[in-house]
RODO-2510 file (C-alpha; in nm, 4 decimals, decimal comma):
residues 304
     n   res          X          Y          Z
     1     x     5,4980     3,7735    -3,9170
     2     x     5,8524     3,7676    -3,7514
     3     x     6,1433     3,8603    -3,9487
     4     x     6,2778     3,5185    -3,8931
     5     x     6,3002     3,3409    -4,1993
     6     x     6,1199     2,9991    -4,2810
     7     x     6,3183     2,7690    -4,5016
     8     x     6,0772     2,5258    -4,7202
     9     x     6,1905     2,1893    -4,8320
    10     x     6,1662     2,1749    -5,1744
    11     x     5,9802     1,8531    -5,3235
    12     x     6,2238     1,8188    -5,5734
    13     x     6,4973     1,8346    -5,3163
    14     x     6,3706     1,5746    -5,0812
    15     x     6,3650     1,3254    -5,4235
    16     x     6,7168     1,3926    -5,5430
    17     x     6,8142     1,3495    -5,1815
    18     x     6,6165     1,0172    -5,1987
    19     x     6,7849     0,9297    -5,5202
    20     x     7,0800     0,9816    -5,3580
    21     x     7,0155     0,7630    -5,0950
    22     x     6,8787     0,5033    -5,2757
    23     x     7,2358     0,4995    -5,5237
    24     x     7,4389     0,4774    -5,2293
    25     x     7,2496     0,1873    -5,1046
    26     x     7,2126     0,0173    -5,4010
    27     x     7,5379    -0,1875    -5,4071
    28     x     7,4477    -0,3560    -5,0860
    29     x     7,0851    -0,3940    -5,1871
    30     x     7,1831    -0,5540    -5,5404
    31     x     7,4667    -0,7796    -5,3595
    32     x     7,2196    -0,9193    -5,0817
    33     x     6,9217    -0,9814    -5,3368
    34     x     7,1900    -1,1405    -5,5801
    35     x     7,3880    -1,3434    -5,3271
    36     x     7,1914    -1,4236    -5,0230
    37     x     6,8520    -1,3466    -5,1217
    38     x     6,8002    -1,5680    -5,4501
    39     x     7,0223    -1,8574    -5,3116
    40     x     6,7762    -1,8629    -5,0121
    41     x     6,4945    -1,8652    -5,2147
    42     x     6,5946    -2,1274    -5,4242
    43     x     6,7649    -2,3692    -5,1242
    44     x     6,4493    -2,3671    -5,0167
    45     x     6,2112    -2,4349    -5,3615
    46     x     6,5426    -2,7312    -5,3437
    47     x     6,3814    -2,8654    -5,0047
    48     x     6,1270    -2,9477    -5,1379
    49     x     6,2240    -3,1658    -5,4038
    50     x     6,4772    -3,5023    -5,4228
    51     x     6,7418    -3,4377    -5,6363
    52     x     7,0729    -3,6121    -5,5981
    53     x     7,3176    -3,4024    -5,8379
    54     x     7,1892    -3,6207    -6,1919
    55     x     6,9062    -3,5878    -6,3864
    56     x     6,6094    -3,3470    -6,2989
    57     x     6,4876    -3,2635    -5,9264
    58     x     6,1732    -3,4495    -5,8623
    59     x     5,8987    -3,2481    -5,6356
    60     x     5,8070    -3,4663    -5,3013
    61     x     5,6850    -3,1721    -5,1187
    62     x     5,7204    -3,1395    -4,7190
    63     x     5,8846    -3,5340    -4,7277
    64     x     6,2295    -3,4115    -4,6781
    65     x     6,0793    -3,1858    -4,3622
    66     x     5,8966    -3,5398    -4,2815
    67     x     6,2245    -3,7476    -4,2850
    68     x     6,3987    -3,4832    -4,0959
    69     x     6,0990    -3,4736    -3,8275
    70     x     6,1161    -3,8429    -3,8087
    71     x     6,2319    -4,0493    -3,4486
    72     x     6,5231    -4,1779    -3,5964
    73     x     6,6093    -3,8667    -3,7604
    74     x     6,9794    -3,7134    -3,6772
    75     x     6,8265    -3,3269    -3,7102
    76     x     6,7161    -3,3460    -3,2816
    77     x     7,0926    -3,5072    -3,1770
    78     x     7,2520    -3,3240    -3,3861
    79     x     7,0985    -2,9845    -3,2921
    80     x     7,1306    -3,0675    -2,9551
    81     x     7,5728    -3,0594    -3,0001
    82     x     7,4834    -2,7535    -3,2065
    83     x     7,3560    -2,5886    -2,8775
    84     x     7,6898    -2,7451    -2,6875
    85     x     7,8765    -2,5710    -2,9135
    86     x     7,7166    -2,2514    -2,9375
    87     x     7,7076    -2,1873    -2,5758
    88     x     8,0749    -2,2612    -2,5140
    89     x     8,1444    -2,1138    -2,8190
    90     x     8,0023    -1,7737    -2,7093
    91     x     8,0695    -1,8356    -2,3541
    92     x     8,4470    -1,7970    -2,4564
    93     x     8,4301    -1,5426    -2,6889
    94     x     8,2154    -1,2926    -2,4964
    95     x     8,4784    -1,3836    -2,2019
    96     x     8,7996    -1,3453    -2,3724
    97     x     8,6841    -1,0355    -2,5618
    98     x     8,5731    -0,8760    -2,2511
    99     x     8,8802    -0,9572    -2,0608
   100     x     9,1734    -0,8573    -2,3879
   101     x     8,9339    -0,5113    -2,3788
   102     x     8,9631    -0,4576    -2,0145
   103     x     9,3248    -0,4916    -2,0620
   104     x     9,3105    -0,2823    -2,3603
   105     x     9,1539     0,0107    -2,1355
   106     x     9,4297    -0,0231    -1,8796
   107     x     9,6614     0,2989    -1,8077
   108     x     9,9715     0,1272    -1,9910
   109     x    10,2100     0,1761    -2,2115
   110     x    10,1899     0,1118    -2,5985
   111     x     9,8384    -0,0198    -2,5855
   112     x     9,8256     0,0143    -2,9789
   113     x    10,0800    -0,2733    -3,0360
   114     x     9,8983    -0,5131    -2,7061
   115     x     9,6048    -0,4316    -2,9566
   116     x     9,7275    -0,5366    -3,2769
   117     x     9,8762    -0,8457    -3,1439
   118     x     9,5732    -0,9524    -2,9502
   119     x     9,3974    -0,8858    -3,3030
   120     x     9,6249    -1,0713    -3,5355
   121     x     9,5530    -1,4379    -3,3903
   122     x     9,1883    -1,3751    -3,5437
   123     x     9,2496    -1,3113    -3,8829
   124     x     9,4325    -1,6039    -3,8919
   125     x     9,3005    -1,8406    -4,1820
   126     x     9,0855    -2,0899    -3,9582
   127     x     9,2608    -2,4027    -4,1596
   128     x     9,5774    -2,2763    -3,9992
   129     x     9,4542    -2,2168    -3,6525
   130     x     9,2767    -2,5418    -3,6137
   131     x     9,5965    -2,7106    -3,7353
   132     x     9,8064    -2,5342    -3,5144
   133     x     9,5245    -2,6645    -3,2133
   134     x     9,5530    -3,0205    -3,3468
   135     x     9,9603    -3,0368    -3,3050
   136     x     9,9382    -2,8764    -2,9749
   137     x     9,6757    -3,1462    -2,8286
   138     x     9,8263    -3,4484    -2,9734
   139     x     9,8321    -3,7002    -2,7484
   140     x    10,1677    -3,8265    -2,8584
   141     x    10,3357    -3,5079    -2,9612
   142     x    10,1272    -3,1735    -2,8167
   143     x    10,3082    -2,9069    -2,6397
   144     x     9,9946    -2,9419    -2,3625
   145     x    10,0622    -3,3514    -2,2664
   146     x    10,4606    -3,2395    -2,2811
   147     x    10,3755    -3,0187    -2,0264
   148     x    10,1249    -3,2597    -1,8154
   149     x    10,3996    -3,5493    -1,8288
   150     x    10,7042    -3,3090    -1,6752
   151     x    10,4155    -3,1546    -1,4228
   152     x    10,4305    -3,5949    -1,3246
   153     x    10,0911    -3,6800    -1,5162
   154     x    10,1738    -4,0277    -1,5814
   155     x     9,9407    -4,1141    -1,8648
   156     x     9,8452    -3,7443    -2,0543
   157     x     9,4435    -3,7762    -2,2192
   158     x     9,3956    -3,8283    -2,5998
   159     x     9,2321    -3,4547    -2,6411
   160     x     9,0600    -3,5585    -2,9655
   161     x     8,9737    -3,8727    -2,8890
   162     x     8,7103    -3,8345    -2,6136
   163     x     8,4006    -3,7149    -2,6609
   164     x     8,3653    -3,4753    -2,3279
   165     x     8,7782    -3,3591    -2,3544
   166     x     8,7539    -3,2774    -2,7592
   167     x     8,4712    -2,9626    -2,6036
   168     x     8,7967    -2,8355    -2,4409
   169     x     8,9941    -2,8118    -2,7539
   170     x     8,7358    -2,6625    -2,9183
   171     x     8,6537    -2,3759    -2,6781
   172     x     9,0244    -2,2741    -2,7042
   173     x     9,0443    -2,3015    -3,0663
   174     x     8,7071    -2,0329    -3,0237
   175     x     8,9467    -1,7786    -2,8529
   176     x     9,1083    -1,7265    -3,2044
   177     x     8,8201    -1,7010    -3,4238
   178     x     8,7237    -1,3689    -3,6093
   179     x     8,4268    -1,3473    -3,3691
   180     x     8,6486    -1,2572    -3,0228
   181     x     8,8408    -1,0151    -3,2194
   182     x     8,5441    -0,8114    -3,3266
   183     x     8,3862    -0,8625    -3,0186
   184     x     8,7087    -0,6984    -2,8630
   185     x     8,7262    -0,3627    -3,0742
   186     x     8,3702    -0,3330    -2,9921
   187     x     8,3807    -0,3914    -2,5603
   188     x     8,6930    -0,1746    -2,6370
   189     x     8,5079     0,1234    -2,7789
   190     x     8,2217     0,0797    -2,5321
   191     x     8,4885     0,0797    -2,1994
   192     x     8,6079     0,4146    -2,3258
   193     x     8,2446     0,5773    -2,3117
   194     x     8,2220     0,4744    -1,9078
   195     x     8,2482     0,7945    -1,7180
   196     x     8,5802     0,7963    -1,5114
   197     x     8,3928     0,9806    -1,2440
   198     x     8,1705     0,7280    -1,1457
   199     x     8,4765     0,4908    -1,0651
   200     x     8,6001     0,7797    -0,8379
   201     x     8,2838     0,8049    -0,7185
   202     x     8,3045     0,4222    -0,5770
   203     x     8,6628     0,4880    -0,4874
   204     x     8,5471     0,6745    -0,2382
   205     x     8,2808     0,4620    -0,1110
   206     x     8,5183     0,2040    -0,0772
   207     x     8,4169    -0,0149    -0,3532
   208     x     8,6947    -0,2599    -0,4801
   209     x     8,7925    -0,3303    -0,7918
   210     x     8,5443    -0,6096    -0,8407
   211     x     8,2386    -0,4820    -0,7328
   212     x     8,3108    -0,1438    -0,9693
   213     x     8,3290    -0,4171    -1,2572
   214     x     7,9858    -0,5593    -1,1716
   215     x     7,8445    -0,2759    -1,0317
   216     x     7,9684     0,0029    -1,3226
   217     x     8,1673    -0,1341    -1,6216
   218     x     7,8482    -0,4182    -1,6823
   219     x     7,6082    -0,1903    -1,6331
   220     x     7,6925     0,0562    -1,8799
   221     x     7,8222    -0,1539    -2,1427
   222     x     7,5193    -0,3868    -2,1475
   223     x     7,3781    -0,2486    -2,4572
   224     x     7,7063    -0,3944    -2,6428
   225     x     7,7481    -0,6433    -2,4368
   226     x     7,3870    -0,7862    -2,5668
   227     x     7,5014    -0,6793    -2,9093
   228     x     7,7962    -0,8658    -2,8913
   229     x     7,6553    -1,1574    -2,7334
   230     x     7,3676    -1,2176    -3,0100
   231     x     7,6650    -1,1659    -3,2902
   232     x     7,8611    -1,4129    -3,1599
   233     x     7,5587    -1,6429    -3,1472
   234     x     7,4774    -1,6069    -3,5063
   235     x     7,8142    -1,6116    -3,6106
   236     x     7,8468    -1,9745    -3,3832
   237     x     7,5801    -2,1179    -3,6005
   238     x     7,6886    -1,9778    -3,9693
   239     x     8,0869    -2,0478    -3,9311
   240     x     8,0816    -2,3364    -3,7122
   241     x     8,1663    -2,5347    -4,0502
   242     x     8,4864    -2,3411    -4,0685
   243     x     8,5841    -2,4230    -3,6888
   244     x     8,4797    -2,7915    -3,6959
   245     x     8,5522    -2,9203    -3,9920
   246     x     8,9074    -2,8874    -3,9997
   247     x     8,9530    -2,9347    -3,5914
   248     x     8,7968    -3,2785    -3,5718
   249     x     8,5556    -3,3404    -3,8587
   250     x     8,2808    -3,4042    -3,6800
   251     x     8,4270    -3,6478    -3,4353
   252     x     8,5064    -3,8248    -3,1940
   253     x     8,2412    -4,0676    -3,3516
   254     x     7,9497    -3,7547    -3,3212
   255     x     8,0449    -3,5590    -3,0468
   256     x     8,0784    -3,2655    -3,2507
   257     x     7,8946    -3,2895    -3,5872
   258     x     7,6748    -2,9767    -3,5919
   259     x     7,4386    -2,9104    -3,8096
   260     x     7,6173    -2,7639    -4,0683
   261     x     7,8219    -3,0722    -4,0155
   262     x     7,5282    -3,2507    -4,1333
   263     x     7,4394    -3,0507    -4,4283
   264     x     7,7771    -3,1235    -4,6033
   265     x     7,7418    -3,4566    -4,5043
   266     x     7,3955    -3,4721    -4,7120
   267     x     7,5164    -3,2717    -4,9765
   268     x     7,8522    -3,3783    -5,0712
   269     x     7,8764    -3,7417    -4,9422
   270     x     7,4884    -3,8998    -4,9580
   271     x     7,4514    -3,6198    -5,2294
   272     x     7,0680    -3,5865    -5,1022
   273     x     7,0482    -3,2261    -5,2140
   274     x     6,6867    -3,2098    -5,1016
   275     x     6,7623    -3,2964    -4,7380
   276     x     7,0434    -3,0850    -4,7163
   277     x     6,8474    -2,8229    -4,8180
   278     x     6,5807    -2,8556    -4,5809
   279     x     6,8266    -2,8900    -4,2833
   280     x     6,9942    -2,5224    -4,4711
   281     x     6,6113    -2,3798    -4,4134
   282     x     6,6169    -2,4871    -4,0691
   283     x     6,9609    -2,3340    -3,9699
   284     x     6,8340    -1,9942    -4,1394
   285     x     6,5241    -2,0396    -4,0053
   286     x     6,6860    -2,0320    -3,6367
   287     x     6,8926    -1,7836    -3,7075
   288     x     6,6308    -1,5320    -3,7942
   289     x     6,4856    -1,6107    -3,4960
   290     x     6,7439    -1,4955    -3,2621
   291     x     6,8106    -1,2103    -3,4880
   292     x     6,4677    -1,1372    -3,3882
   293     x     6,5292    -1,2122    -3,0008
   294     x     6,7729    -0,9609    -3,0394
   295     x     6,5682    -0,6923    -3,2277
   296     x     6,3033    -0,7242    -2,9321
   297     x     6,5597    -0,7040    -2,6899
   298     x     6,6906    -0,4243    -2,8041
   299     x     6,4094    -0,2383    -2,8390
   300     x     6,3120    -0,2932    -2,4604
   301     x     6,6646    -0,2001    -2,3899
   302     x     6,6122     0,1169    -2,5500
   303     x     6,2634     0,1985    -2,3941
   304     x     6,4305     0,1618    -2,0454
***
């Protein structure tokens, strides 16, 4: 037998360090089960029943999922504009974030304070920021159709009144949600772990600027840059009610009315608390999905 000593685990060691484990996690576990795992439970045990806010809920089953399902339901239109919106909504935010962190990563001066006040627009309270988007698109007083009229636009568009032009406002109002922020610290953090020698490298081959950005930088960032990109998804279905509401309510007519749109329109005008459940279901119900997408693609991301 060497003289090398074996350590042994103890039993009772590997429980306390369990235990351990276990207390530490135990806030998180106790606040999910409390706050997002009973009201799921119970929005959906609410699906199945009609209950409009007085008296008892009355059990009806799958009808709800029936009505919802039905051809003259509003769940297919308005998940279609959900879609819309979630693809220009990510579109931007993946784009922007990318960009501000490229910037971030540049050889300048004071990059701390370019950070912080790239940052600062996306803590703003969304109520604010959609206001401050409604003033500047106003069709009568916005800073944009001042500008259009001195460029010699003769007759400026009414932003929020079309249907196609309101998608415009709201992909710039998605620049200042939380979403591009976060999705900025993390490209930032990710552009820092690229190896400066392989840009040398293709400095030498005579490789420009832009092909080292598609070639290098998108390469090795893709595992965030998937991260990032199935974040921003979820987050484009879950706080698309906090972008929307305020920005145009749904409108022009339905242009925009997502489906959580639609949920607080069953809810808290037609107070059908049944349907608005089972539309709640369905949003969760696509979000775990993707949340799955991403899981799997992960995991072939890591096997490569």
């Amino acid at each position: 037998m060497s003289g090398e000593s074996i350590r042994i685990r103890h039993p009772r060691r590997t429980s306390s360090d369990a235990v351990a484990g276990w207390t530490f996690l135990s806030p998180w576990i106790i606040g999910f089960v409390f706050f997002s795992g009973l009201p799921i439970f119970f929005s959906f045990l609410l699906s199945l029943t009609r209950w409009n806010m007085l008296g008892d809920p009355q059990f009806v089953g799958l009808e709800n999922y029936q009505n919802l399902l039905s051809g003259d339901s509003e769940l297919l239109r308005t998940l279609q504009v959900t879609f819309v919106f979630t693809i220009i909504n990510v579109a931007v935010t993946i784009a922007m974030s990318l960009l501000l962190a490229v910037l971030l990563n540049l050889n300048v001066r004071f990059t701390p304070v370019f950070q912080f006040f790239y940052y600062v627009p996306t803590i703003m309270p969304s109520v604010v920021m959609t206001s401050a988007m409604i003033l500047i698109f106003n069709s009568q007083l916005g800073i944009v159709n001042y500008i259009m009229q001195s460029l010699g636009v003769a007759s400026p568009p009414n932003w929020t009144g079309s249907s196609t032009l309101v998608w415009v406002v709201v992909g710039v109002a998605s620049v200042y949600t939380f979403a591009t922020g976060q999705a900025m610290l993390v490209f930032s953090a990710a552009l820092k772990d690229v190896p400066g020698e392989l840009y040398e490298a293709a400095s030498l081959d005579g490789a420009n600027s832009w092909n080292q950005f598609w070639r290098i930088t998108i390469p090795a960032i893709s595992p965030m840059l998937l991260f990032n990109t199935v974040v921003a998804t979820v987050n484009s279905f879950n706080g698309s009610f906090a972008l929307l509401f305020p920005l145009t309510g749904g409108g022009p007519g339905d242009a925009t009315k997502v489906i959580s749109l639609l949920i607080y329109e069953k809810a808290f005008r037609t107070f059908s608390m049944g349907e608005a459940s089972a539309l709640a279901v369905v949003l969760f119900v696509i979000v775990a999905a993707i949340t799955a997408v991403q899981f799997r693609l992960s995991d072939n991301s890591a096997a490569e």
